[in-house]
C-alpha positions in Angstrom: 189.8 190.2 -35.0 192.0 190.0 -37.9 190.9 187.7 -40.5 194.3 188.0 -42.9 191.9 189.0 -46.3 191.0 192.4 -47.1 187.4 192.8 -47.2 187.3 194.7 -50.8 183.6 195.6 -50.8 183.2 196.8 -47.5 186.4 198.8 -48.0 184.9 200.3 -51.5 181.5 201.0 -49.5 183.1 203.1 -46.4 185.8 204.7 -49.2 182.8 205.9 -51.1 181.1 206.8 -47.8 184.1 209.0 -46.7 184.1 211.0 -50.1 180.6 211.9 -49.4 182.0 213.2 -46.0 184.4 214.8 -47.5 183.3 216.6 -50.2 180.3 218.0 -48.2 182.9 218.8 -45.8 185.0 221.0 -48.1 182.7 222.8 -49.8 181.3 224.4 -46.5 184.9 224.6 -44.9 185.8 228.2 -43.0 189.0 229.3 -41.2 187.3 231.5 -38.7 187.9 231.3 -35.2 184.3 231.6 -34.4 183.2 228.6 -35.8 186.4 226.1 -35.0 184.6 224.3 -32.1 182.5 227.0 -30.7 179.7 228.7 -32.9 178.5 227.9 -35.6 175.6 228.6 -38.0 171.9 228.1 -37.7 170.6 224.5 -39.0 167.1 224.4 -37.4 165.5 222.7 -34.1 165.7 219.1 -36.8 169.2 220.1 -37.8 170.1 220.6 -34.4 168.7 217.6 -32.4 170.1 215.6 -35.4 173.9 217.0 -35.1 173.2 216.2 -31.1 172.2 212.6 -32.1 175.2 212.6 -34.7 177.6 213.6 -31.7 176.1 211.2 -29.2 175.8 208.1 -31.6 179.1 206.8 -31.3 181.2 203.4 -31.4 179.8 202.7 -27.9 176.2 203.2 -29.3 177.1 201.5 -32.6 179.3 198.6 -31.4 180.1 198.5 -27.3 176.3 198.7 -26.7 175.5 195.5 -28.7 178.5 194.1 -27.2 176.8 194.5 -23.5 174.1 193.1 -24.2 175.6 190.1 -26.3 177.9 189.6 -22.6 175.5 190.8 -19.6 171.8 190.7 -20.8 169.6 192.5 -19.0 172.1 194.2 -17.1 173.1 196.2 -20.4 169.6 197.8 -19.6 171.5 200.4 -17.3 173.5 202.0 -20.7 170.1 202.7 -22.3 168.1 204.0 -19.5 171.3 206.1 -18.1 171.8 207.6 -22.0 168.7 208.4 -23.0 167.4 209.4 -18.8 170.8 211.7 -19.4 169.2 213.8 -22.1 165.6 214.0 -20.1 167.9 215.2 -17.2 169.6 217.9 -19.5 166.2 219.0 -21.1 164.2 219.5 -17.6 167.2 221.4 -15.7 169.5 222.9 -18.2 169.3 222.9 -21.8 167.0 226.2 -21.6 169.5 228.2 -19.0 172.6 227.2 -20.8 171.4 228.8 -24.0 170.7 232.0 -22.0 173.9 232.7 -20.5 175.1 233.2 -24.6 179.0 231.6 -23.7 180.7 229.2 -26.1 182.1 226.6 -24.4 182.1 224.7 -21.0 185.0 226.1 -19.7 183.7 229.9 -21.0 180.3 228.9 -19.0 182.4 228.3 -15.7 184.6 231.0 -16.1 181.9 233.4 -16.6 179.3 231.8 -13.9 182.3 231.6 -11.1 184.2 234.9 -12.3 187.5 232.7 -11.7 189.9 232.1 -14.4 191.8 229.0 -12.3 187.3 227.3 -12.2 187.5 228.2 -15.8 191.0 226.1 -16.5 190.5 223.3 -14.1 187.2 223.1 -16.5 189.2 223.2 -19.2 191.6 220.9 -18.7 188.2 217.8 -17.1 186.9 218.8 -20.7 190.4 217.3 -22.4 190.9 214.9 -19.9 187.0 213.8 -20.7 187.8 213.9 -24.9 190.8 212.1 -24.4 189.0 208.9 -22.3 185.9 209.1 -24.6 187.7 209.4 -28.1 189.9 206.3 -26.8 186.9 204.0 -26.8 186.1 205.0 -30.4 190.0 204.7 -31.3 189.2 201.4 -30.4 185.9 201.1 -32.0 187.9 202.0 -35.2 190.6 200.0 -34.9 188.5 196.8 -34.7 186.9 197.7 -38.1 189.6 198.6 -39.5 191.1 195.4 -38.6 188.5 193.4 -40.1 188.4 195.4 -43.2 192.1 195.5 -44.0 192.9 191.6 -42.6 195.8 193.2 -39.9 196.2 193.5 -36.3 195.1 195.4 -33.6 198.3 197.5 -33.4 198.9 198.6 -37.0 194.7 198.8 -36.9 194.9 201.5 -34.5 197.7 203.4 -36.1 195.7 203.1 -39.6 192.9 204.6 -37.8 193.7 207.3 -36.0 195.3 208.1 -39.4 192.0 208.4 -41.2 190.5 210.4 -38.4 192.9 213.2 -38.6 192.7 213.2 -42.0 189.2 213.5 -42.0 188.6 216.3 -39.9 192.0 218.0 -41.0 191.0 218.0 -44.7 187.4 218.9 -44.3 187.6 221.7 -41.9 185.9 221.8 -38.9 182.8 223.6 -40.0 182.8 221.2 -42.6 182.5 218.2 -39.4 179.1 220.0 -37.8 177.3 220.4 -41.0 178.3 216.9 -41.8 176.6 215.3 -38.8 173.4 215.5 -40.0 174.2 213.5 -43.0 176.4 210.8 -40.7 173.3 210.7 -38.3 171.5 209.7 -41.8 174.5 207.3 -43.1 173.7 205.8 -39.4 170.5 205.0 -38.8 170.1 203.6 -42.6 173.4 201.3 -42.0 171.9 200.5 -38.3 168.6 199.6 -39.3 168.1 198.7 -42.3 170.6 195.0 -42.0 168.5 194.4 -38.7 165.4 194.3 -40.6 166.9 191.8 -43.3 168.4 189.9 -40.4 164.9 189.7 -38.4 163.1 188.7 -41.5 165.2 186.1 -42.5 164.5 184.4 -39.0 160.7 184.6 -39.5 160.1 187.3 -36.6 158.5 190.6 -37.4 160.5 192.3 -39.4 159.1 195.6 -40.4 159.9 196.7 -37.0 162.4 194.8 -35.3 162.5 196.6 -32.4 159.6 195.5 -31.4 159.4 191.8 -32.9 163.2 190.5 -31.4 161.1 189.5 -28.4 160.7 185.8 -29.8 164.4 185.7 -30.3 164.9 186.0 -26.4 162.2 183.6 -26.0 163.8 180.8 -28.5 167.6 181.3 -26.7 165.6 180.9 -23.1 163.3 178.2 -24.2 166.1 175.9 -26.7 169.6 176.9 -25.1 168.4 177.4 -21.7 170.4 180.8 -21.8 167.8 183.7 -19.5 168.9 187.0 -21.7 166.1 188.8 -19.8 166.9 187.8 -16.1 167.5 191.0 -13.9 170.7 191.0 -11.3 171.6 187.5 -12.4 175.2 188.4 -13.1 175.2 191.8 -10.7 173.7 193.4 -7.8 171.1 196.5 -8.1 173.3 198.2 -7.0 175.7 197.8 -10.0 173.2 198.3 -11.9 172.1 201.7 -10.1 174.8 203.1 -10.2 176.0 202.4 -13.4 172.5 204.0 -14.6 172.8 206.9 -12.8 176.4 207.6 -13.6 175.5 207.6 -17.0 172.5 209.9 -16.6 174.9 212.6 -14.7 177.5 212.2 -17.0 175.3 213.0 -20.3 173.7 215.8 -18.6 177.9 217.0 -18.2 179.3 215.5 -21.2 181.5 218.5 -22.9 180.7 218.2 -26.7 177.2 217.9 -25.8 176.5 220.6 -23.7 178.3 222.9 -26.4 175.3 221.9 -28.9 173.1 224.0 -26.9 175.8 227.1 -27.0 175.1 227.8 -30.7 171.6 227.7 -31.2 169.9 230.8 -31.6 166.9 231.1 -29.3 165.7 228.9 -26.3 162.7 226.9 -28.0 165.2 225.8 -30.4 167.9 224.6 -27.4 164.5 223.0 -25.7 163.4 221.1 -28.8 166.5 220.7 -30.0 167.4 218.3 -27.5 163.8 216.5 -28.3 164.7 216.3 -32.1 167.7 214.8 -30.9 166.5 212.3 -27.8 163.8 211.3 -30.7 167.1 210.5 -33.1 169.1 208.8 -30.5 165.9 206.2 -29.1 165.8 204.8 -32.9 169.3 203.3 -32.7 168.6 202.2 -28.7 165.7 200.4 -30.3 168.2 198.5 -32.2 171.4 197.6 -30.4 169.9 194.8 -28.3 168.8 193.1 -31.1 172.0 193.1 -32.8 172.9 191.6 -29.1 170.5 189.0 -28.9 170.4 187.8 -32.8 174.5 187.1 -32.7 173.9 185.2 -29.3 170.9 183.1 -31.4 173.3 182.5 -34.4 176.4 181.6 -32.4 173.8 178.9 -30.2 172.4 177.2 -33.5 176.2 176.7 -35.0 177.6 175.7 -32.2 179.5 178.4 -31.7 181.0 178.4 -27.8 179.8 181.4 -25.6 183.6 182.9 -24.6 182.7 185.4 -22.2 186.0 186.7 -21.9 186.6 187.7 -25.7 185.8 191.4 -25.5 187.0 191.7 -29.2 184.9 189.5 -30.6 181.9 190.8 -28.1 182.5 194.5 -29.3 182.1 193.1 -33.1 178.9 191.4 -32.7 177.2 193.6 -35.2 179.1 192.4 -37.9 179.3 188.9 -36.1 175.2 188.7 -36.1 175.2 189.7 -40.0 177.8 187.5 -41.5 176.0 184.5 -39.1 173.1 185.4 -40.2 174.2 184.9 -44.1 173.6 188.0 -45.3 175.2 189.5 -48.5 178.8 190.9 -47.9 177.3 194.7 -49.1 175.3 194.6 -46.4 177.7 194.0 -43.8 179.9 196.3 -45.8 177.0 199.0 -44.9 177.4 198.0 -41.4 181.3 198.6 -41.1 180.6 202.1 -43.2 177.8 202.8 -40.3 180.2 202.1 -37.7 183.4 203.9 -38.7 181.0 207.2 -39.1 179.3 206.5 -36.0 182.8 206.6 -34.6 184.2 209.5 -36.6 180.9 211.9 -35.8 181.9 211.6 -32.5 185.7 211.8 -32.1 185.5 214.4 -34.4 183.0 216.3 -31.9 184.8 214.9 -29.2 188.6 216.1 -30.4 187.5 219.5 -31.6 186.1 220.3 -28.2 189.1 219.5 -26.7 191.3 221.8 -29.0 188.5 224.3 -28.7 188.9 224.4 -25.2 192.8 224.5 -25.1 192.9 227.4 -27.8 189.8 229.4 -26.4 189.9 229.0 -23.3 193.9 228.2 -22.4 195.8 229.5 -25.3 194.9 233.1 -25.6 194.5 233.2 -21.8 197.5 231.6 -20.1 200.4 231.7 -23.1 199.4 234.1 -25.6 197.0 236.9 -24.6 197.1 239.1 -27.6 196.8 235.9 -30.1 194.6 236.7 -33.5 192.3 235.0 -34.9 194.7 232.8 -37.1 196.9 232.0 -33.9 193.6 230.9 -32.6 192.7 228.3 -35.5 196.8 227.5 -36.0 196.9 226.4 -32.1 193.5 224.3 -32.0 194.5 222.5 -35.5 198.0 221.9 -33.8 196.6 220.8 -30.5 194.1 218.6 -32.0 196.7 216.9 -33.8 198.3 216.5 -30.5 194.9 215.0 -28.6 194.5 212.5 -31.8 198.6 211.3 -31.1 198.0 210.6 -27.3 194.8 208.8 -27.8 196.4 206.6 -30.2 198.8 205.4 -27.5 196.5 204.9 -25.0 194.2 203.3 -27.7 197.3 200.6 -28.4 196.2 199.0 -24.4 193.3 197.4 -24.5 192.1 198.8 -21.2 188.5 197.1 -21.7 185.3 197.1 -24.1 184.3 200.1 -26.2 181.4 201.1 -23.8 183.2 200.5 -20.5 185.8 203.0 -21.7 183.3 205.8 -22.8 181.7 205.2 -19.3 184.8 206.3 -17.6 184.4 209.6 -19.5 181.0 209.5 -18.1 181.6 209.5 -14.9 184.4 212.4 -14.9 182.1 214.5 -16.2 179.1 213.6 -14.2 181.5 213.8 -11.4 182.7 217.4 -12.2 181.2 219.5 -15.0 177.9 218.2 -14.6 177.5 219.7 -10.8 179.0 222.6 -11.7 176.9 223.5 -14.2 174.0 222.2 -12.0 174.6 224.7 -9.1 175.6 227.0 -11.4 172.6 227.7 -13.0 170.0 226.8 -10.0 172.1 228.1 -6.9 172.9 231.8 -6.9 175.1 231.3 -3.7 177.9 228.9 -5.3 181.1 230.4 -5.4 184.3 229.8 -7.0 186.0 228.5 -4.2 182.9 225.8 -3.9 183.3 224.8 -7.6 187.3 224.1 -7.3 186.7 222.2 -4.5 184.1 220.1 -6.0 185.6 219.7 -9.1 188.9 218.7 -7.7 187.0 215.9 -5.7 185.2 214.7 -8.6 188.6 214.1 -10.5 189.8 212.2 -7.1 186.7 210.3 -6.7 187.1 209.6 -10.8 190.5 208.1 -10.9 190.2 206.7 -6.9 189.5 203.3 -8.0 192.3 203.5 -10.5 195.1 204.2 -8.9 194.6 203.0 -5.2 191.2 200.2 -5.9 193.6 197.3 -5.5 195.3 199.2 -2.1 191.9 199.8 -0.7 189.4 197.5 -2.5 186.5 199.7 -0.3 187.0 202.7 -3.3 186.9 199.9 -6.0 183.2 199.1 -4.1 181.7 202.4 -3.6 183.0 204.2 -6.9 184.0 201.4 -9.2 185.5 203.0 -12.4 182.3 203.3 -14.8 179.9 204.0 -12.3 181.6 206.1 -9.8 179.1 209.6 -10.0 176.0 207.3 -8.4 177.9 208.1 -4.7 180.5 210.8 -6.2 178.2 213.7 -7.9 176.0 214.2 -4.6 179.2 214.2 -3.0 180.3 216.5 -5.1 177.2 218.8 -5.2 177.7 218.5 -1.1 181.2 220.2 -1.1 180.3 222.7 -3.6 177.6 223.8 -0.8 179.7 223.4 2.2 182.4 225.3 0.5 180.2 227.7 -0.6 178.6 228.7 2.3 181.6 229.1 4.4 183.4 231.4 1.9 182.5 234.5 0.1 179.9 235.0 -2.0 179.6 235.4 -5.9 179.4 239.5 -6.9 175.7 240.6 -7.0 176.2 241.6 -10.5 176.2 238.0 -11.1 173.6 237.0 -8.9 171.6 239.6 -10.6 172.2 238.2 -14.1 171.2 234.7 -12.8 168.1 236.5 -11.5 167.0 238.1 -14.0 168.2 236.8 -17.6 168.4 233.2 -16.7 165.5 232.8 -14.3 163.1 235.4 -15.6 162.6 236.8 -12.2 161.8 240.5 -11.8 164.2 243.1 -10.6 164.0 243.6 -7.1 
């Protein structure tokens, strides 16, 4: 992707866009323990399903989603229904209960639902395992851009990268990174959309709202390149396409730095339309990424640009691909790289910060320093976020696929494990700690199956391929966690009682 010419406008456009950041970062930037990671202060039911959208929209929403549909068509589909079914999932069966059982974090929840501390580290350490796959697919989201914006290689991009995310979150302060979402979800959906409608009006399609007018686009790349964007299972079966959906639905619903949006909200109407706000946020750049998709593949077909299938670099840059085809001015693409890096940051930054959160909240005072202050708190998440950042630079240097294959790995660990313990959790007063280790411990086999033995025993590669492994693994899962369950103790009634009453609103017996 390097192009050996540093792209000085763009630069000067996401330079001035990280000064923003920045300084709206440091003048709301606190030390407290509270508020690094978990907590955080009241920024209303708009405020709130923005930050959520401003967490969720990341390089895979920005750039890996375009990408899919510029490769696979139709079958691309799967990301947006499985994304966006994710949060419907999250609103109908738990956004409301987690609120009321007032814990900070996802291991906190477990702990506290399962009364074990080992539930509440194995949690702990799927939510790092979870930051570290996720934040690797925006590492790489990053390091593309920044390759194309500083003219080097992949490599050195990456190093440059994870560079200016740790000093980005370092020098603003992690309260600083929260309130800052809400004007990143802004930077986004102005960078997003407003280059797609110059793009669609320059072709003569309807332009006001692209969204809805890219439809003669797939018609013209059908109908004068013979190429059938919108043919269902041409290049997979349904039930690739199935499960892939479906992992991404239990995965959102389980997804670590999104459940902990709903820990810091005040009151449950503002967890409930919180998520709204934010589903409402996140469907206006869905809208958009196919076109992005669709218009490149148009623009490459009239050049004569050849179709390489097998360039996931250039596939994953196919937003900035479709602009500079498309001939517009180099501001504008320069808008487009700015929308992309904070796309990326927003969510490594939500993504990293959970982790560290969970190693010094839940691991850190617990397991190596029980009578740790406050500061020892905020010293070891700084120091272990620095730590997360340096190990998903390495990984980030192996290209170990496209930006949105990558973040739908995370997906299915956590659709295989957090999200069915939270979902018994909250709904099944009989699950048991035993249960939950024994499911979770099966969803991180079921995860990683494919990876380490697929090529031994191409079967696991079949039923729970490495993206889309939760379709077959979370009712698996879910089916332990109830086996187990029943043939072991149950919880304490003063926890069955809590369940009862605060969560479900049932009267006392």
């Amino acid at each position: 992707m390097a192009n050996n010419t540093v792209q000085l406008l763009p630069l000067a456009i996401v330079a001035g866009m990280f000064v923003l950041f920045l300084v709206s970062g440091l003048r709301t930037s606190k030390k407290q323990a509270t508020e690094y990671g978990f907590s955080g202060a009241y920024s209303g039911r708009v405020g709130i399903g923005a930050s959520i959208a401003s967490n969720w929209m990341s390089a895979a929403s920005f750039l890996g989603l375009a990408g899919m549909f510029y490769l696979k068509g139709y079958f691309a589909m799967a990301y947006v229904v499985g994304w966006t079914g994710g949060y419907v999932l999250l609103l109908v069966l738990m956004a409301t209960q987690i609120r009321r059982f007032g814990k900070f974090t996802t291991p906190d929840f477990v702990g506290f639902r399962y009364e074990s501390e080992m539930a509440r580290t194995l949690a702990a350490l799927i939510s790092i395992a979870i930051t570290i796959i996720y934040s690797v697919a925006q590492f790489r989201g990053i390091a593309l851009l920044v390759s194309w914006l500083f003219g080097i290689d992949y490599t050195p991009a990456v190093l440059v990268g994870a560079s200016m995310v740790a000093s980005f979150v370092v020098i603003s302060g992690t309260l600083g990174v929260a309130r800052n979402q809400k004007l990143q979800y802004f930077v986004l959906i102005t960078t997003f959309i407003l280059p797609l409608m110059l793009l669609t009006r320059k072709l003569g399609y309807f332009w006001i709202l692209p969204q809805f007018g890219y439809g003669a686009a797939i018609i013209d790349l059908q109908q004068q390149f013979g190429f059938c964007w919108s043919d269902p299972f041409s290049g997979s079966s349904p039930f690739q396409w199935l499960a892939l959906c479906f992992t991404l639905m239990f995965g959102t619903a389980g997804l670590p730095h999104v459940l902990s949006r709903f820990y810091m909200v005040p009151g449950i109407r503002d967890a409930r339309w919180g998520v709204v706000w934010g589903l409402f946020f996140i469907v206006l750049i869905y809208w958009s990424a196919p076109v992005f998709g669709v218009l490149a593949r148009l623009f490459e077909a009239r050049v004569g640009v050849p179709f390489n299938a097998a360039d996931t670099n250039a596939a994953d840059m196919v937003v900035l691909t479709a602009a500079s085809l498309g001939g517009l001015p180099l501001w504008v693409i320069g808008l487009l790289a700015a929308g992309g890096i904070s796309a990326a940051f927003s969510t490594t930054a939500g993504l990293l910060i959970t982790g560290s959160a969970s190693f010094s909240y839940d691991i850190y005072p617990r397991m190596i320093r029980p009578n740790a202050s406050e500061a020892d708190k905020v010293f070891a998440a700084k120091g272990f976020f620095l730590i997360l950042a340096v190990i998903v630079m390495v990984l980030t240097l192996k290209p170990w696929g496209m930006i949105a294959e990558i973040a739908a790995f995370a997906f299915a660990l956590a659709g295989n494990t957090i999200f069915p313990a939270f979902l018994l959790g909250i709904w099944w007063c009989r699950a048991n700690s035993a249960g939950v280790i024994s499911g979770m411990l099966l969803g991180v086999a079921i995860s990683f199956s494919s990876v380490i033995a697929g090529d031994a025993l191409p079967l696991l590669s079949t039923l729970f391929p490495m993206t889309s492994s939760a379709f077959i693994g979370a009712p698996l899962v879910l089916i332990t966690m109830i086996l187990v369950s029943l043939l072991t103790a149950p919880p304490s009634d003063s926890i069955r009682k809590f369940l009862r009453i605060n969560v479900h609103d049932c009267p006392e017996e």
